[in-house]
N, C-alpha and C positions, 0 to 999 in steps of 0.2 A: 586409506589403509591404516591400522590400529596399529600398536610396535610392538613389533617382533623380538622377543630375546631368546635367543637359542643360545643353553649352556650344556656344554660340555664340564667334564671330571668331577670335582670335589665338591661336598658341600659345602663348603666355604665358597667357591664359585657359587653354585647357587644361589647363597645368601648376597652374596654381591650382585647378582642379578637382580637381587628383588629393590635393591639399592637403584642403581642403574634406572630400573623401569621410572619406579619413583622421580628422577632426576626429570627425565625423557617427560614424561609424561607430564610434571607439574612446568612444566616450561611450554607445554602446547607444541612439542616440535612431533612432526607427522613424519609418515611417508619413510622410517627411519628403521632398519633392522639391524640389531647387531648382536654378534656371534661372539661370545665372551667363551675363549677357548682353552684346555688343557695341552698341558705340554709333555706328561707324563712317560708317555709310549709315540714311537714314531705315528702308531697307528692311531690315538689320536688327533694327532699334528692331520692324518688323511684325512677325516672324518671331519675335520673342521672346515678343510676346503673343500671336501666333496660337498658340505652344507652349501656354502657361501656360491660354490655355481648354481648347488639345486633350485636355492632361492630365491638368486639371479635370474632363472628361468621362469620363474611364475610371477614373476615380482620385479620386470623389468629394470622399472624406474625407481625400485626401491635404494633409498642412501644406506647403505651395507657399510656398517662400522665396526672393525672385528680390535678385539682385546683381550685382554688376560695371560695366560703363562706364555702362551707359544708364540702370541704379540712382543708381547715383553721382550721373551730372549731369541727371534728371530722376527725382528717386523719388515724387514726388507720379503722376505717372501710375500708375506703376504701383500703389501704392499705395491709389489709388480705384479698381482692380480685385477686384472681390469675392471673386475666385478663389485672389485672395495673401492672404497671411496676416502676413509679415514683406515686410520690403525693408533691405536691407544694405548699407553702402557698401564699395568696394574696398580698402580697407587693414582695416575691421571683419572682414570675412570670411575673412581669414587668422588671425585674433588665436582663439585656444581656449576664450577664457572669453567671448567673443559666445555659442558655440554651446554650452559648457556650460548661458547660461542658460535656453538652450531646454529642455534637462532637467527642470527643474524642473518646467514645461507645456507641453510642446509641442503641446498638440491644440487648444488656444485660441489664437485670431487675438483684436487688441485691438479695441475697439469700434467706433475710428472710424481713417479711413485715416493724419492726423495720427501717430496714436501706433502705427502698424506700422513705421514708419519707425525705423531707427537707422544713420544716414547720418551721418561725422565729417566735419570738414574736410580734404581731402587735400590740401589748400596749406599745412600746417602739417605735415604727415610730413614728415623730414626722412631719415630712414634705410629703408635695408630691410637684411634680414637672409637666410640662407639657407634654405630654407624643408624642410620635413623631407622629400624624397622619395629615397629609395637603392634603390629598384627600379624598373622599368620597367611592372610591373602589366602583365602578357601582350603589352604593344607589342612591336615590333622595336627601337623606337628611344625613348631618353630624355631628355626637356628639362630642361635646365639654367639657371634664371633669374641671371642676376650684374646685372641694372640693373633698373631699373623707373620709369618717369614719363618727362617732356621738357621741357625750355628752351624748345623752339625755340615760335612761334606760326604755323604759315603759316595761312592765313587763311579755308583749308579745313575746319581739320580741329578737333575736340571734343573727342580724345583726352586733351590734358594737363589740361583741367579732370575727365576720368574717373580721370586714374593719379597727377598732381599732378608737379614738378618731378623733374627728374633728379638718380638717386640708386641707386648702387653695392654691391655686394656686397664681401665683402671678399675678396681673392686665395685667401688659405689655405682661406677658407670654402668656394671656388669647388672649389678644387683636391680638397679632401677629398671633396666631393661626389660630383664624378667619379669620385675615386676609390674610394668605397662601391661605385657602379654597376657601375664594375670588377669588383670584385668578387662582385656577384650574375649576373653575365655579361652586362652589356647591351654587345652589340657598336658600337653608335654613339651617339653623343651630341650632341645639339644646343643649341648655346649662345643662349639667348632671352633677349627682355625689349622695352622699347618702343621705345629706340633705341639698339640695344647698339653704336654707333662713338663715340658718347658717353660709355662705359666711363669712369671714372676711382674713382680707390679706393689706398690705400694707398701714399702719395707720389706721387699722381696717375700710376699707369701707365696707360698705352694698352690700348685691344682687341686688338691684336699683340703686349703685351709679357706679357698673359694669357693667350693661346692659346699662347706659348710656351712660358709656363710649364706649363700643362696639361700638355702631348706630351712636355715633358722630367720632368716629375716623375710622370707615369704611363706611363710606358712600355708599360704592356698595353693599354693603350686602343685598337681597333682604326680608329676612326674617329671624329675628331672633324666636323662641321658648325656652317657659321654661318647664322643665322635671318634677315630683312632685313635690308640695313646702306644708310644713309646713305653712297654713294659720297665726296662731299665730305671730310667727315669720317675716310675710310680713312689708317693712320697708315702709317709706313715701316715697321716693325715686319710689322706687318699683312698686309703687300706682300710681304715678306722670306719670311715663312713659308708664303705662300701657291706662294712659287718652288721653297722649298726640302723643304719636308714634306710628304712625300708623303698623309699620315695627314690632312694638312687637305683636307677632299674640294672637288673642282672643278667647285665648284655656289657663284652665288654672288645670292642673291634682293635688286637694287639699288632705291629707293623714289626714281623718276626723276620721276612723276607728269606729266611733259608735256616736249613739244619745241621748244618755242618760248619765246624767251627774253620776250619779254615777257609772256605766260602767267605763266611761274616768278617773276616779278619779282611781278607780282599776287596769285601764292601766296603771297609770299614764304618761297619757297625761297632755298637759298643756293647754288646751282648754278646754273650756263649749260648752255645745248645743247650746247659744245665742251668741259666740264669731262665729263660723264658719256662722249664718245665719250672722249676722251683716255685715261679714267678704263680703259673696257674696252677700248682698245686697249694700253693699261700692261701689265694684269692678262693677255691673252691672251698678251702677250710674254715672261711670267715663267710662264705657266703655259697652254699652248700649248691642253691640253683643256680648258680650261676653259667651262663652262658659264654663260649669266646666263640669270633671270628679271625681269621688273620689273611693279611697281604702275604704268601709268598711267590718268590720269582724264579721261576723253573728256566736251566738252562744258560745258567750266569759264567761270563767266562772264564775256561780250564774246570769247569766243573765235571768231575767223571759219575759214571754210573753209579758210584759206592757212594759218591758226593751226593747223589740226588735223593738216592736210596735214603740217607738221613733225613730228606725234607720229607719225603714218603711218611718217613716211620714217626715223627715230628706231629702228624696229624691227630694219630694216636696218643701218644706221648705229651701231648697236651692237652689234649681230651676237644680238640676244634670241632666244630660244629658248622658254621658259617663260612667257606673258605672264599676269599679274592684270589684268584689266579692269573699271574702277569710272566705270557711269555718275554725275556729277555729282549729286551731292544735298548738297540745302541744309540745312543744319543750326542750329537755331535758336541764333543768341548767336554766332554766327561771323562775320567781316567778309565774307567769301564771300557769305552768305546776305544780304545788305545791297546785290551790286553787282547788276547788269540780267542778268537771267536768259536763258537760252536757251531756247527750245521745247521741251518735252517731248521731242516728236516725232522733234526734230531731234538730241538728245542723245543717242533711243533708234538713232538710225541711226548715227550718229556712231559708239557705243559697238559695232553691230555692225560695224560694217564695220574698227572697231581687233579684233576677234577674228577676223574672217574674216582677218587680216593674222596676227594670230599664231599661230594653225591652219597656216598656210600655211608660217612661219616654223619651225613645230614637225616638220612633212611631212617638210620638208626637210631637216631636223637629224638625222632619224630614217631616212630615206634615205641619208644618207652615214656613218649606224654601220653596216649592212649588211656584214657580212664580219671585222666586229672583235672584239675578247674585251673582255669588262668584268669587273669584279669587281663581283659582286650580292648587296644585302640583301634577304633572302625576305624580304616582308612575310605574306605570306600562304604556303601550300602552291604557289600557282597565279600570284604576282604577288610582283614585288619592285622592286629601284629600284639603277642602274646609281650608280658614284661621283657620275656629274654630275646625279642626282637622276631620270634618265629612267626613266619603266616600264619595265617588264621581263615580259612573258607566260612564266611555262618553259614548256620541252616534256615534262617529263615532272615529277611532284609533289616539292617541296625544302622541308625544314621549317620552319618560322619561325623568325627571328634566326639564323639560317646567313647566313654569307659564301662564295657558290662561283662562280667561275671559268667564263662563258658564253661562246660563239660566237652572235652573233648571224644569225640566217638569214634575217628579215625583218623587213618591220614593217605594220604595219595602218593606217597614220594616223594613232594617237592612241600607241602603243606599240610597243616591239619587240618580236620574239617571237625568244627562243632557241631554239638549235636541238636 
C-alpha cells in the first residue's frame, strides 16, 4: 500500500501535507495512512473520524496516524479511537526525526491510547522555518507558507490553540522558495499561512513589503496570489502593489465573519462594518477588477434577525463575489461556546439563506464577464480559474498549468464557459 494523506481544512494544511508525504515517503515507511485534520467547525472534527473508520475499513492493516488542528487541541479523542495508531501534534509532524521513529516499527500501535499520543506544546514554538517544497507535485498552482499561528483571540475560533502564536518566515527564505518553483515551471503561486496580514520577519517588514519583494527579485513568476487576509491589518505597501502589479492577481479572499458591529465586537474582531466597506471600496479603486471573497458566520451567539439581516446586506455592500459560508458551531474552550446559543434550526436557515445570497451574488458577477477576455490557468484539461479566481469551462481541451487567453461566451451559474 502507497501513503495515503487525507487533508482536511486550509491550505496551509495542504501544504503541510505535501511536506508530510515528502517525509513518509523519503524514509521508505509503507503501509502508513495519515489524516492531517481541521479543527475549525465541530463538523469538521466529524468528517475527520468518519475518514479514519472509513479507511480503517478498506485498509485494515493500515498504520492510521492522525494530526493537525483537531490533534493538537484534542488528541485524547482521537487517540481512544482504535483505528489510530499514533496522533501527532502540529509543529511534531513537520520535524523528520518524529517520522523517522516510525522506522524503526511502524506496524505497532502502543498499547493504550495515553502513549499514542506525541503532542508538544505549540505555545512554546516560537519560530517556523521554510518548509522543503520546490515543486508543485502535478497541481496547477503552488503554496507558499511565510507565517504560521495567531495573536489575535476572537472568541469564536480554536485555531491559535491548534497552530500557537504568530510567527514568520524569513524574506530571503520566502523568496528563494518561489524562486525554486520558478524554476520547475509552476505558473502561480500562492502565498499561505494562518494570518498572513500579520507577516512580520526581518526588521519587521509588512505582507506588502514581501510581495514586493517577491515580483521584483523573480521576475519570471507568472502569477503571484494571496490566501485569506485579515482586511484590517492590510498595510500601504500591500495596497500599493495590489494597484500597481499587474502579476498580483485580482482575487482577494477577506475573513469579515459578520456585519454587524455589535456581532464583531462579541467576536472580538478588530473591525467594524464601515472598516471592511471602506476597505473594498479602497482596494476596487486601485484595482478596478478586482475580485473579493469572504468567510462569514451565520448564526453567532445572541445574534437577532436585524443582526443577520446586516451580514445579508454586507454581500452587497462589499461588492463579494465568492462567499465561504460557516454555520455557527461551538467549540469546546472558546468564549463563544460559553454565551446563549441559537437554535440549531435557526442557524441552519440562517446559514442557507446567506448562500442563497451568495449564489446570487456569484450569477451576477458571472453575467457581467459575458463578452470579456481573461487570462486562464487550466487546472484541469476541461476547467481552469480566471486572474479573479473565477471557473473557467473551455470549449475545447487546454493542458494543465497553461496560461491562455479566453473569450468568455457564457456562463452556467456556477461558471463561465469559454468560447
Amino acid at each position: 500500500m502507497s501513503t495515503d494523506i487525507l487533508t482536511f481544512g486550509c491550505r496551509l494544511n495542504a501544504y503541510e501535507s505535501d511536506v508530510i508525504r515528502r517525509h513518509v515517503e523519503g524514509m521508505g515507511l509503507t503501509n502508513i495512512a495519515v489524516v492531517n485534520t481541521c479543527a475549525v467547525t465541530a463538523e469538521a472534527v466529524r468528517q475527520a473520524r468518519q475518514a479514519i473508520r472509513a479507511h480503517a475499513r478498506v485498509h485494515p492493516n493500515a498504520h492510521i496516524v492522525v494530526t493537525g488542528c483537531a490533534a493538537q487541541t484534542d488528541p485524547a479523542t482521537f487517540a481512544e479511537m482504535p483505528e489510530v495508531a499514533r496522533v501527532i501534534g502540529n509543529d511534531d509532524k513537520l520535524q523528520a526525526r518524529v517520522w523517522n521513529k516510525m522506522r524503526v516499527a511502524p506496524a505497532d500501535a502502543p498499547p493504550c491510547a495515553a502513549e499514542k499520543i506525541a503532542v508538544s506544546d505549540i505555545m512554546a514554538t516560537k519560530s517556523t522555518v521554510a518548509l522543503p517544497i520546490d515543486s508543485r507535485d502535478g497541481r496547477t498552482r503552488a503554496f507558499v507558507q511565510v507565517q504560521n499561528g495567531c495573536d489575535h483571540r476572537c472568541t469564536f475560533c480554536i485555531i491559535p490553540f491548534g497552530r500557537g502564536n504568530s510567527r514568520s518566515v524569513a524574506v530571503a527564505d520566502i523568496v528563494g522558495q518561489v524562486r525554486r518553483l520558478v524554476e520547475h515551471d509552476v505558473p502561480e503561486v500562492v502565498l499561505t499561512g494562518v494570518d498572513i496580514t500579520s507577516y512580520s520577519a526581518d526588521g519587521a517588514p509588512r505582507l506588502g513589503t514581501l510581495v514586493k519583494r517577491i515580483l521584483r527579485e523573480v521576475p519570471d513568476l507568472p502569477r503571484l496570489r494571496l490566501s485569506s487576509i485579515d482586511s484590517i491589518e492590510a498595510d500601504g505597501d500591500l495596497l500599493d502593489a495590489l494597484a500597481t502589479e499587474p502579476r498580483l492577481m485580482p482575487h482577494l479572499h477577506l475573513s469579515l465573519q459578520a456585519g454587524d458591529d455589535l456581532i464583531l465586537k462579541r467576536m472580538k474582531r478588530r473591525h467594524l462594518r464601515a472598516d471592511a466597506i471602506a476597505f473594498c471600496r479602497t482596494a476596487r479603486r486601485l484595482r478596478p477588477d478586482i475580485v473579493f471573497g469572504a468567510d462569514i458566520i451565520a448564526g453567532f451567539p445572541t445574534e437577532t434577525e436585524a443582526m443577520f439581516a446586516r451580514s445579508l446586506d454586507l454581500v452587497a455592500d462589499c461588492g463579494l463575489v465568492h462567499l465561504h459560508v460557516f454555520p455557527f458551531s461551538p467549540r469546546p474552550g472558546t468564549p463563544a461556546a460559553r454565551m446563549p446559543q441559537l437554535d440549531r434550526a435557526v442557524i441552519k436557515e440562517r446559514a442557507q439563506r446567506l448562500r442563497e445570497c451568495g449564489e446570487a451574488a456569484l450569477r451576477s458577477h458571472l453575467r457581467s464577464q459575458i463578452g470579456t477576455r481573461h487570462s486562464v490557468l487550466s487546472e484541469s484539461s476541461a476547467i481552469g480559474r480566471t486572474e479573479q479566481f473565477t471557473r473557467v469551462r473551455f470549449g475545447t481541451p487546454i493542458a494543465p498549468g497553461r496560461i491562455v487567453e479566453v473569450m468568455v461566451a457564457g456562463e452556467d451559474g456556477q461558471q463561465l464557459i469559454a468560447a
